[in-house]
Every structure is written in C-alpha cells, then in structure tokens.
FIROZA-629632 format. One record per residue (C-alpha): x, y, z; residue in three letters. Coordinates in steps of 0.02 Angstrom, whole numbers. Last residue first. Layout:
<sites>
X	Y	Z	rest
X	Y	Z	ALA
...
</sites>
This chain:
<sites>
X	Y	Z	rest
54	3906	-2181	UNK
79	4013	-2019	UNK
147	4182	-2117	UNK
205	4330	-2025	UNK
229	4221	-1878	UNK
174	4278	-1713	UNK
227	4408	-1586	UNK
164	4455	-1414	UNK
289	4597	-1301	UNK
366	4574	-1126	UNK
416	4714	-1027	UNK
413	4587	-874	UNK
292	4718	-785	UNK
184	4700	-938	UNK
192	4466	-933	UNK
174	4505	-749	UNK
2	4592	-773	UNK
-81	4485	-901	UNK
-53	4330	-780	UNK
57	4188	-802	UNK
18	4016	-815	UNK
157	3873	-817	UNK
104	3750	-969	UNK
294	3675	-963	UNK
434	3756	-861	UNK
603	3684	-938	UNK
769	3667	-875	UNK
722	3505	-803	UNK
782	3382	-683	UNK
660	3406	-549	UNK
775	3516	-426	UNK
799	3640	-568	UNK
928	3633	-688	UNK
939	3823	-772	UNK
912	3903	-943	UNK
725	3916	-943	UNK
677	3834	-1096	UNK
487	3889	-1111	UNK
323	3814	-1118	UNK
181	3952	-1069	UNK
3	3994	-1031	UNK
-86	4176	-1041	UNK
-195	4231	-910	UNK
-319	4363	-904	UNK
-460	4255	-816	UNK
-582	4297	-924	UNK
-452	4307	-1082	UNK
-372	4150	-1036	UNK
-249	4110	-1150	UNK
-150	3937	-1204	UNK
-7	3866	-1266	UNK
107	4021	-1292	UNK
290	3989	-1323	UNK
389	4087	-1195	UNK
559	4204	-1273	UNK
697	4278	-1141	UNK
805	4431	-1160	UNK
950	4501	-1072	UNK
1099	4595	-1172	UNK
1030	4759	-1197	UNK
823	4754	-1154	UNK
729	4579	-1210	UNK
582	4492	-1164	UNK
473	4417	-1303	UNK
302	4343	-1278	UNK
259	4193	-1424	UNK
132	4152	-1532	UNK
91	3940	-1551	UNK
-74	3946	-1466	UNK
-161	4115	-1478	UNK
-104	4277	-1407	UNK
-266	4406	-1426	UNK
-303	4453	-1263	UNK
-110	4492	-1240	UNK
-152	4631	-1342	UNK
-300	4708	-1273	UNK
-188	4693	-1119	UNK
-27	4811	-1209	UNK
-159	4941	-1281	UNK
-241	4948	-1113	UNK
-66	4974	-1023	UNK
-26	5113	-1149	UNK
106	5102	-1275	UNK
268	5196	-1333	UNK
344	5230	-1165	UNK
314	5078	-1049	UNK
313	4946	-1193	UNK
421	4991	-1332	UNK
516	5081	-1215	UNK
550	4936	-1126	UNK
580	4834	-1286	UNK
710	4956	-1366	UNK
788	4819	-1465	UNK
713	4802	-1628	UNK
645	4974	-1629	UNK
467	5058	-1691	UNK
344	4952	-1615	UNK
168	5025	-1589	UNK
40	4901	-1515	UNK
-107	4864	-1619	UNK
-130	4674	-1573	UNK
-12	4527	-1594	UNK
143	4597	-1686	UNK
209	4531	-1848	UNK
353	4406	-1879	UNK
478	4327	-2036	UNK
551	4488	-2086	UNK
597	4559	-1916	UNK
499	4708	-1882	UNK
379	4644	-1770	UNK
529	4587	-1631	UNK
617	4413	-1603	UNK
781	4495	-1658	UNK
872	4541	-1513	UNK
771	4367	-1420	UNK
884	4263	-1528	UNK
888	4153	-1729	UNK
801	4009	-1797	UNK
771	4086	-1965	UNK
590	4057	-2007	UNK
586	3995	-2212	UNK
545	3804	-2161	UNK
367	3858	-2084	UNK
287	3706	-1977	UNK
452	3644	-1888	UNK
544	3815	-1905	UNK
411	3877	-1799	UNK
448	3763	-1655	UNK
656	3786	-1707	UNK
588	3968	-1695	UNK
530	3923	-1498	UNK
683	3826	-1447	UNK
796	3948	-1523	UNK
754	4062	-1451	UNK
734	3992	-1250	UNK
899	3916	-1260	UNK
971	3773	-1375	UNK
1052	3581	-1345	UNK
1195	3499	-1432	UNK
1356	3495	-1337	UNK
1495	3607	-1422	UNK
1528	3732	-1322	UNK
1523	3636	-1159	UNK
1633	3495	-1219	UNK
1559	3331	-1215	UNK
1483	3298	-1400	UNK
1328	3170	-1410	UNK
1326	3019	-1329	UNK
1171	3072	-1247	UNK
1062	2902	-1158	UNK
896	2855	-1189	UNK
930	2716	-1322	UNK
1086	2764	-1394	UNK
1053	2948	-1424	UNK
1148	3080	-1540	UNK
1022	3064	-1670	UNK
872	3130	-1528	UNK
963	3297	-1501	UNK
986	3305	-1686	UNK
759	3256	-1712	UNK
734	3393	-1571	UNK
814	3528	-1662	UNK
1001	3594	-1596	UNK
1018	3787	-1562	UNK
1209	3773	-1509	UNK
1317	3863	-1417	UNK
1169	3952	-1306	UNK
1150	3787	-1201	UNK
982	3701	-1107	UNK
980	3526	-1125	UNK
829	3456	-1214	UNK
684	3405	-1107	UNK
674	3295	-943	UNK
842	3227	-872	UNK
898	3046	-822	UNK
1053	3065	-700	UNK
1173	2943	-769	UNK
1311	3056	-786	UNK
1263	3228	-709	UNK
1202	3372	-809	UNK
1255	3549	-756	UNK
1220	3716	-730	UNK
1074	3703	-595	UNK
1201	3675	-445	UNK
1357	3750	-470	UNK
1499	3662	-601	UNK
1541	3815	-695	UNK
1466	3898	-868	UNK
1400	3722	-923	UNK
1448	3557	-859	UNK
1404	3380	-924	UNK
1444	3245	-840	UNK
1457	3073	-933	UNK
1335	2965	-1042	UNK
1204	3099	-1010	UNK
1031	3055	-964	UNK
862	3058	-1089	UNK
657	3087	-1071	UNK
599	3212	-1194	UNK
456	3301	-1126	UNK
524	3490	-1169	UNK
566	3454	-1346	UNK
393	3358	-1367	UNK
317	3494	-1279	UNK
380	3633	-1426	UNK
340	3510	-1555	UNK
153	3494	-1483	UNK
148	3681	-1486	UNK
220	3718	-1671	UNK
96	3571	-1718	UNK
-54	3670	-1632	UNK
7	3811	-1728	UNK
26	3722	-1891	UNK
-164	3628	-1876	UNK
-255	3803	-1833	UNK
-147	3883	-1981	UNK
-186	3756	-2101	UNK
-381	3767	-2034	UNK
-393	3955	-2057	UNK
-303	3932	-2242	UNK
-420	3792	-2299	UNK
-357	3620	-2317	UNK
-369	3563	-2486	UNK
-171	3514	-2481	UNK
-212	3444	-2309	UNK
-367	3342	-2376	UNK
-539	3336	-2333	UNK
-500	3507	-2243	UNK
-692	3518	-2200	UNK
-742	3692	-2276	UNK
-907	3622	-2349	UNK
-1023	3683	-2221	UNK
-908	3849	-2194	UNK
-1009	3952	-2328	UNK
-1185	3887	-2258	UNK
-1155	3944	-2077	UNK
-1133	4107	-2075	UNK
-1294	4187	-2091	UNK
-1388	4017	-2051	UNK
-1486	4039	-1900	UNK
-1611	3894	-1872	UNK
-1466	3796	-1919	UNK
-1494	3673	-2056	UNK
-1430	3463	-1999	UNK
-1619	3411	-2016	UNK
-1656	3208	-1973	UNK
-1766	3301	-1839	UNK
-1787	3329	-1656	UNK
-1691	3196	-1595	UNK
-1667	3171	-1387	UNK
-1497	3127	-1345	UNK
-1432	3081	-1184	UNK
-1264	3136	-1087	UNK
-1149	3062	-957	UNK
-1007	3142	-866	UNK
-1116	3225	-727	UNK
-1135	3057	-695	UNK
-939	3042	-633	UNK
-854	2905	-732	UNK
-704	2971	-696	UNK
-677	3047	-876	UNK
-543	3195	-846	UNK
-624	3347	-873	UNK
-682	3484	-1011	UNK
-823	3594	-956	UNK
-996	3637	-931	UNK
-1054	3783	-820	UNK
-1201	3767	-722	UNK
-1322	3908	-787	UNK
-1474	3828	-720	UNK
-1417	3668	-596	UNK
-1357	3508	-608	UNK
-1202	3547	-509	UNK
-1090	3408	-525	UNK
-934	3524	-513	UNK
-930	3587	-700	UNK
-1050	3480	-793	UNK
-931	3377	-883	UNK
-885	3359	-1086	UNK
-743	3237	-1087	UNK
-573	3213	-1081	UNK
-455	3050	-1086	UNK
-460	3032	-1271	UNK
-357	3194	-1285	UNK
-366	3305	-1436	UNK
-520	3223	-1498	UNK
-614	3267	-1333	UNK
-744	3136	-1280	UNK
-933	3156	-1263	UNK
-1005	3024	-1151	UNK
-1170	2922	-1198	UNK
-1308	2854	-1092	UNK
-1410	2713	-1084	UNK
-1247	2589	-1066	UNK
-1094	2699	-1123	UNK
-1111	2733	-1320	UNK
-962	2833	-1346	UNK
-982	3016	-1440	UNK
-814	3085	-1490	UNK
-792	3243	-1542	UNK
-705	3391	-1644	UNK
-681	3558	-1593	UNK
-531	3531	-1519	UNK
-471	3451	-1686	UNK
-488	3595	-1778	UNK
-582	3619	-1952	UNK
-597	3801	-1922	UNK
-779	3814	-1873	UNK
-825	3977	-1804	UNK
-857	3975	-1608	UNK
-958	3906	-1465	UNK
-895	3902	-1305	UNK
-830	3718	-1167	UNK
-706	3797	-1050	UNK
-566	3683	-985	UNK
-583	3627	-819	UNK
-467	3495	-829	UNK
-333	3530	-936	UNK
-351	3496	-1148	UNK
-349	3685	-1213	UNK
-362	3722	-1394	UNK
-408	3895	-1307	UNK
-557	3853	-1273	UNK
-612	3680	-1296	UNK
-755	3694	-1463	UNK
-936	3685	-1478	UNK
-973	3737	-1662	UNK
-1067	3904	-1726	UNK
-1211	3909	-1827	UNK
-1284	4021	-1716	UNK
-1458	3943	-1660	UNK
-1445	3782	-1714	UNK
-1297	3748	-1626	UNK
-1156	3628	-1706	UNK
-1078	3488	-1641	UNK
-965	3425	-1745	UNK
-922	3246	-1744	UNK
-757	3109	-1741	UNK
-718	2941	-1801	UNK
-635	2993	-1970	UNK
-796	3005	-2080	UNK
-860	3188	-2001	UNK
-1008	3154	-1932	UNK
-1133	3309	-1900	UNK
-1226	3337	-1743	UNK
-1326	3480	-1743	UNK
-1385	3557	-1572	UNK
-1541	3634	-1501	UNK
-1539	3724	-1334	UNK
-1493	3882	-1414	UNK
-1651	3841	-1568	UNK
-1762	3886	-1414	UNK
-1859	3729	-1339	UNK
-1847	3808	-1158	UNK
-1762	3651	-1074	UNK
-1696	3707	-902	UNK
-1532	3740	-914	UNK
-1345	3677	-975	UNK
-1219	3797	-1008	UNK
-1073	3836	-1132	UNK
-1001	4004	-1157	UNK
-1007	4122	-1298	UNK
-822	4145	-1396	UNK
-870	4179	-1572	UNK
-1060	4260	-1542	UNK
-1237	4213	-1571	UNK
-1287	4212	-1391	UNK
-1428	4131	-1333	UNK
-1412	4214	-1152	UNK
-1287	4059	-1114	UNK
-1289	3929	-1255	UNK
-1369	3789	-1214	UNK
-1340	3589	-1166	UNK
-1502	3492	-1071	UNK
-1565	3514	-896	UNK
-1648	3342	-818	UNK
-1494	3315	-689	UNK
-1405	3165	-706	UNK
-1399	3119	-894	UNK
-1370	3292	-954	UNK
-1477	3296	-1109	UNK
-1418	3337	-1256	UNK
-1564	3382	-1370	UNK
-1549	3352	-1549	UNK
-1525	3405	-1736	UNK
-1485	3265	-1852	UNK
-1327	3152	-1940	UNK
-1356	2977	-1850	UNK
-1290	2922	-1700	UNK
-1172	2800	-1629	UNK
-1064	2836	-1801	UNK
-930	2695	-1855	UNK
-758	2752	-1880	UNK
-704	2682	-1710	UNK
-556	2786	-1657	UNK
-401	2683	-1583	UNK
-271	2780	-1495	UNK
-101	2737	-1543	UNK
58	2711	-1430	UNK
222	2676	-1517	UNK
272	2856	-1578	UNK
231	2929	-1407	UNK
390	2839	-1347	UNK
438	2723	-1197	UNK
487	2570	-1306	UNK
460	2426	-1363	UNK
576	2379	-1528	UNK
533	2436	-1698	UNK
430	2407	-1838	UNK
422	2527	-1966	UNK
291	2694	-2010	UNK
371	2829	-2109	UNK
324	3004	-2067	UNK
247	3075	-2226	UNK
148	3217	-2174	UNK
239	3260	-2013	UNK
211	3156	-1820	UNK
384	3095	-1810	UNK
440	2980	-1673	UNK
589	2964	-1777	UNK
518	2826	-1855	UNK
336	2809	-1790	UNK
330	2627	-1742	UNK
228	2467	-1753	UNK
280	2358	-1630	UNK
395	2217	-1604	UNK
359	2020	-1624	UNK
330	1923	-1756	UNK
148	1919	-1702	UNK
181	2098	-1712	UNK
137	2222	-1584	UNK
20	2374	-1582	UNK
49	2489	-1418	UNK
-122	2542	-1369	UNK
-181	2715	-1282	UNK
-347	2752	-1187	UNK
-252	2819	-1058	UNK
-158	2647	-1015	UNK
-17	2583	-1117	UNK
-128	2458	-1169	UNK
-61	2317	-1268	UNK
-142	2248	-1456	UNK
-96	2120	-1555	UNK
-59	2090	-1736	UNK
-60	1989	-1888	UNK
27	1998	-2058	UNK
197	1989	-2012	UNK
148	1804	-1952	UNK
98	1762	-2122	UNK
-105	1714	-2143	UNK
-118	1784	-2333	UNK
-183	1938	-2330	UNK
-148	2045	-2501	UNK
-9	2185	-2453	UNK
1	2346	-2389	UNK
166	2411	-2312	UNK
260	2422	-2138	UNK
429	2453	-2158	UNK
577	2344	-2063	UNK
663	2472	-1944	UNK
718	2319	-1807	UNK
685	2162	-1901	UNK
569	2005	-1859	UNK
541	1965	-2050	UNK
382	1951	-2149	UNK
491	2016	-2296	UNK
415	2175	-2272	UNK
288	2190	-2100	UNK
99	2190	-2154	UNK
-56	2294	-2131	UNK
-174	2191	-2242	UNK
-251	2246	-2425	UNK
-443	2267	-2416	UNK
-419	2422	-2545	UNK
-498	2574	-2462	UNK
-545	2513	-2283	UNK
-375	2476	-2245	UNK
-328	2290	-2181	UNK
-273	2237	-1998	UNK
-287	2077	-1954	UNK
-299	2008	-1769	UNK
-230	1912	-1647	UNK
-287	1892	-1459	UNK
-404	1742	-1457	UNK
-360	1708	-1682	UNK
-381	1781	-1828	UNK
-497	1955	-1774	UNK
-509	2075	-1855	UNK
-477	2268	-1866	UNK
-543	2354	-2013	UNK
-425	2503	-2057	UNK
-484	2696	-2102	UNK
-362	2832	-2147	UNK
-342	2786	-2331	UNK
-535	2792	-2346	UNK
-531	2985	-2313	UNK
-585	3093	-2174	UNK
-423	3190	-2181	UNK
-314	3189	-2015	UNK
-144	3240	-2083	UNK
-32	3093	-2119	UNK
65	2941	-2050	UNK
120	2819	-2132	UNK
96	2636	-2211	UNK
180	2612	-2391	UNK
76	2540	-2547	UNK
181	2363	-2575	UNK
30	2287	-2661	UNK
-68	2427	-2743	UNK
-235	2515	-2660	UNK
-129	2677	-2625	UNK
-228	2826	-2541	UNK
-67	2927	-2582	UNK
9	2841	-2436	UNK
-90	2729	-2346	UNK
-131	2826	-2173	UNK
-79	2799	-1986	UNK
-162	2957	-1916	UNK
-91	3150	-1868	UNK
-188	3278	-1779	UNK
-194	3216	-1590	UNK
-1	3231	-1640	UNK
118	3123	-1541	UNK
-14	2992	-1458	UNK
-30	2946	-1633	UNK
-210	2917	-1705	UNK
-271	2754	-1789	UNK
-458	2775	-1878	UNK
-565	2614	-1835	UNK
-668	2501	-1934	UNK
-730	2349	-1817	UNK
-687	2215	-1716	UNK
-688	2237	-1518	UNK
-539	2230	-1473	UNK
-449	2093	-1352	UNK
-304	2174	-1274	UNK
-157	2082	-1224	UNK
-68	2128	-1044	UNK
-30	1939	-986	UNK
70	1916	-1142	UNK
183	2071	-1144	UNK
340	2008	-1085	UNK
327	1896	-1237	UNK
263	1710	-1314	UNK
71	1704	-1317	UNK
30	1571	-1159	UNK
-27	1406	-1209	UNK
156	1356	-1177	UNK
154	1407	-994	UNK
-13	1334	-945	UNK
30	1159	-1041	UNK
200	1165	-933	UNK
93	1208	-765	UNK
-34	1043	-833	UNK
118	927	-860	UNK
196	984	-699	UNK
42	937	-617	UNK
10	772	-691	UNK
190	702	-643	UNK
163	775	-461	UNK
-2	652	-482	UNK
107	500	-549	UNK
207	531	-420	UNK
94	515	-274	UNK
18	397	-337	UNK
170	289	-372	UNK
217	346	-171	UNK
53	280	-125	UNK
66	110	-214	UNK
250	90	-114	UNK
138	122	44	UNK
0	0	0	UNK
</sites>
C-alpha cells in the first residue's frame, strides 16, 4: 500500500507539472502576454499619441501591393480607415478600408526598422497583430513576429514613415483607436445631461465667437438645439442651431476645467468629438485627448451650471442623452453657416487657410512639448558655465527636455540622433554639446511648420523682423528698445487688449541690452487674463528640467516683465 502511495503520489506531481507546462506554452510568447487586449472588431481611424492631428494613413490613398503605411494629416478619407479583425483569441488583421489589403511587416521578418506596407492577406505572421494598453486610452500594436509598429523618428509630419521597432517608452508607439462607425445619425438634438434633467445651451442665446457653454432648463429655443454632423474619421461637430457656430475647448486647451464656447468652425481638432455609447447614456470625448470629456462643471445640475472639459471618472455628470428633433442638420440661423459647411479640410493640400494655420500652430505647440518632454541622461557629466548646482548634467542622472545651451540651437530630431537608447553620446565639451535656449527653442517650433523662419535670438524676435508681426495694435518702432516699446510707446490697455489676442503657437518676447527671454504660448485666458507658457529656462531645477511646461502667467506680470506678443508673419 505504501509503495502504491508513493506511485500515486508521483504520478499526480507528474500530472501537475504537465498541466503548469501546458499553462506556460498556451501562453502568447513575450513580456507582454498577460497585458493583451482583445478589441472589439470593427473600422477604426489610428491616431498617434504624438499629434492628436496625425493618423496611420496609406500613402497617396494607395490600393497597390507594397503601398507604404504612414502617417498623415487627419483627412476623413478611406486611406485613414483600417478594419480590425480578429484571426485568432488575441490576434488580429489589420486591412484599410480602401483596398482590403493587410497591414503587413516587409519580408515578414522580425527586423528592427523593417517598413510596414500593404499587401494581399495571406495568414503570415507579419501579417497579424496584437494589441497592449499603455493605459489612457492608448495601445501599443505588436507583431505576431514580435515588435511594434513605430513612428520613425517619433515623427508626427505628413509622410512620417511607419516601421517596426523595438518597445519602447515613446509617443510614436502608442495609438489611440477611433471607431469610424457613427453612434448616432446626422440630425438636430437635445443633449440631455444624464443626471440632472437640464439639457446643453448657449448662455443668453448668444450668437457670438467665444459664448459660453451651459446647460438649463429646457426652453425649446433653437440655443438648446444642437446639430450633430459626422465627419468620416471617427469624430463629430456639434453645431448649434441657433448660431451656426461649433462647440469647441477654449483655447485648444485639454486641462481639466477647460471651458466648453461656441465658435467659427476652423476644421480643428478641439472642436471635434467623440460620442461613446456607455450603457443608456453616452459620453462626449475630446479628440485632442481621449481622456477628456464634456462635464457639468462640479456636478451641479443646476441653471447656468457651467460645462467643461475633465478627466472621464465616470462621474454622472459625465454622461449625456440625446433626444432627436429632426433628421435636419440646417441651423435655425444660417448667416454664417452655409459658406463653412463644406470647408472640411478633406485633404491637407485642400485644407483651408484658417484650418492650415489652426493645424501648424497646434503642431508648433506639440513640437515645442515634445522638446520639453523628452526623457534622456548623459553618458558622462556635463557642465555648463561652472559646475554650481542648476548648470550641469550629471552622468546617469535621467533629465526631462533638451539641454539648455546658447552654443548650439540643436532641433529635437539632432538631439534625438545623438542617443543610444535614452542616453546622450553626443559631443562633451560645453561649447559644443547639442542643446538650444529659449530662441531657439521656440523658432526651431516655428521652423518645424514654416521652413523659411530663421532660428535666430530674443534681439531679433521683434515685429519688424522679416519673418514676424505683432499681436494686437501696439506700436513698435525698434528692434531692441523693448521697454520703451512697452512703458513709453504704449498704454497698459493697448498692451492687455493685446495679450487678449495671443493664440497657441505666438510667443512673448523679453529683451532690453543683453538680457532677453522668449515663452511659447499654449493657451490664454481672456476671463481670467492669463496667458500659458512652455519655455527653456536656462537652469537645472531640482526636478531635472530646464524647462517650465504650461506654467500660467497673468496679463500683469507678462507688462511688468516688458514682454511683447509676436506671431509668424505667415503660419502656412
């Protein structure tokens, strides 16, 4: 009985490890295997987590085998739109909507840079894909080969090859998945907020650019009534019926507690949305950044509560209905209206000038962040001016944003050349080590959406330069004066009504003998009278950065700082 036992026994550990080892090799092969998505199938538009405005796209709208994979200007079009399905539990096929041709790796070979093309499905491994959240509504898209598909260069320009690449920690890896299906048909409506009984208006049924946001007691005016059209690449327009105007964030802005107005189409992302079907209800979802939505501002489901842009918690005051009044998608008030119907940028080289400029300066923005985001450490200590405290990069250290240095005035894609993974192997010597300074950071910003700026320094950042033109109607007769420029040649008014009128991508200019400094504007607040910034500061502080990123600063400072608005002469 005992020696039976002991066969039992070991005949049952025998069983075990066979079903652990059965476990371990049903498993998909990869660090990734526990985190693999399953998607719901479907026809989806792919956007980069660089650019809310760029898209995986087959070039030239290319229905040929061997038509290349990259990433273009949100259009609309059939070359923008892939049908995800599914092969097999977590693998899927991905083929574009406009010749049924899969997404596939050349050569069907596991190779670091290989490009991504179209080609007739036929079952090969670099033909099928799976799908890894890297959380925020986000997915990393990985081979069956293994690797993912990749942005080279973490590029987000007409044109920016697609390849496959290694994981890694980049924006150019992480896609955000659009369904290119509409929840609801073209019509006008009622949007209800789903909590409270009070549906979306228009305060004191303005007609005007820049009128706020509200939701109130239904009163069946044409203020309360709003036009949802689809725009073929996943996202709407919301359009009142009583202006003809478009709900928009203010200020291209994507914080929480971003202001939700009305204002004249311009074929912008942030005024384009997102409507998810969410049980009984629906939520409205910025295209800019898939982890906003429309919110009643503090849960207050009351007359004249303010609506705004927040961070989807899953808060009811999250949640909207929609009641249809008719199939119509007319304004009640159609002065303006009918000229900008058909003003939808189908293409970039259709795009109208308004929305060419809107897409530049939000690029000129998002290459700004992306200099001041960058993630890197020095392969040995770096030293500029002396060795004190916020003048110098320590080996091994990881840093955020290019290095600050007034030798060079290095773009983000030479910073990124000299790295070996994360880490600078650029040049050592303090004169020669690749970084730039508060200029040339915001004309190499420029320089990215207009090649004829001249990346250049706060002397010549002024409205008489060739390539720039004053914000507002402030006088400016010198190139250097700025102090008198601003205390002597131009009232305080003058100088306000001008910061009023900064948009994203302008810049404030400091600069009096040998001191200047340059901010990028992001944002402005004109209720609040604040204007937003990214900026290379010039110093290390204490979180590894020489940059201040999105730091607010008030109408006030910005005239006590002498500091002037400028913009491009030409955005397009």
């Amino acid at each position: 009985m005992k020696k039976n036992g002991k066969i039992a026994s070991l005949l049952s550990l025998i069983m075990l490890l066979s079903t652990v080892l059965t476990i371990f090799t049903a498993l998909p092969v990869g660090a990734d295997a526990a985190t693999y998505t399953k998607i719901a199938e479907g026809a989806y538009v792919f956007y980069s987590r660089e650019s809310a405005y760029f898209t995986m796209d087959a070039k030239g709208g290319g229905t040929a085998e061997g038509t290349n994979i990259q990433t273009y200007h949100t259009s609309g079009s059939s070359s923008q739109i892939f049908d995800v399905t599914n092969v097999s539990g977590t693998l899927y096929k991905i083929t574009a909507r406009g010749s049924g041709k899969a997404v596939t790796v050349a050569g069907n070979q596991k190779k670091k840079g290989a490009n991504i093309q179209l080609n007739t499905y036929k079952g090969q491994k670099g033909q099928q894909w799976r799908f890894v959240s890297s959380g925020e509504g986000y997915f990393r898209v990985k081979n069956r080969l293994g690797y993912y598909l990749d942005i080279k260069g973490a590029g987000y320009s007409n044109g920016a090859n697609i390849q496959l690449w290694s994981k890694n920690t980049s924006k150019g890896q992480q896609w955000n998945l659009v369904p290119a299906s509409r929840p609801l048909d073209n019509g006008t409506y009622y949007i209800n907020a789903a909590g409270g009984g009070k549906v979306l208006g228009v305060e004191s049924s303005s007609v005007n650019n820049g009128a706020n946001i509200w939701i109130h007691s239904k009163n069946n005016s044409s203020s309360q009534k709003f036009i949802l059209e689809y725009l073929n690449n996943g996202y709407y327009r919301i359009i009142n019926s009583g202006s003809g105007k478009v709900l928009e964030a203010a200020s291209n802005g994507t914080g929480n507690g971003t202001n939700i107005q009305q204002n004249k189409w311009a074929a912008a992302m942030h005024q384009e949305w997102r409507i998810m079907k969410k049980g009984s209800s629906y939520q409205i979802v910025s295209a800019v950044d898939p982890t906003k939505v429309l919110d009643v501002e503090g849960g207050a489901f009351t007359d004249k509560a303010n609506v705004e842009l927040y961070v989807n918690n899953g808060a009811k005051e999250e949640y909207w209905t929609f009641t249809k009044v008719s199939s119509s998608i007319v304004p009640a008030a159609d002065s303006t209206y009918s000229a900008e119907k058909n003003d939808k940028a189908e293409t970039a080289s259709a795009m109208s000038a308004a929305a060419k400029e809107t897409a530049n300066r939000a690029s000129a923005v998002d290459y700004m962040r992306a200099m001041a985001t960058l993630r890197w450490k020095p392969a040995y200590t770096m030293t500029y001016w002396n060795a004190t405290d916020g003048r110098k990069w320590v080996k091994d250290i990881t840093y955020t944003g290019v290095p600050y240095t007034q030798y060079n005035k290095t773009s983000l894609e030479s910073f990124k050349s000299t790295l070996a993974g994360s880490t600078y192997k650029g040049p050592a010597a303090r004169n020669k080590y690749l970084g730039n300074d508060c200029s040339s950071g915001v004309t190499l910003a420029w320089k990215h959406v207009n090649s004829a700026v001249t990346v250049t320094y706060t002397g010549n950042m002024f409205p008489t330069s060739a390539n720039l033109r004053a914000v507002g109607s402030y006088r400016a007769s010198s190139k250097t004066n700025t102090s008198s420029i601003v205390k002597s040649g131009n009232s305080k008014a003058v100088m306000f009504a001008a910061y009023a009128k900064l948009q994203p991508g302008d810049a404030v200019v400091y600069h009096i003998g040998s001191l200047g400094h340059t901010r990028l504007v992001t944002s402005v607040n004109t209720q609040k009278k604040t204007v937003t910034c990214i900026e290379q500061s010039g110093l290390v502080t204490a979180r590894r950065t020489s940059w201040q990123v999105d730091k607010v600063y008030t109408f006030e400072q910005l005239y006590q700082g002498n500091y002037i608005p400028v913009t491009l002469s030409r955005w397009y």
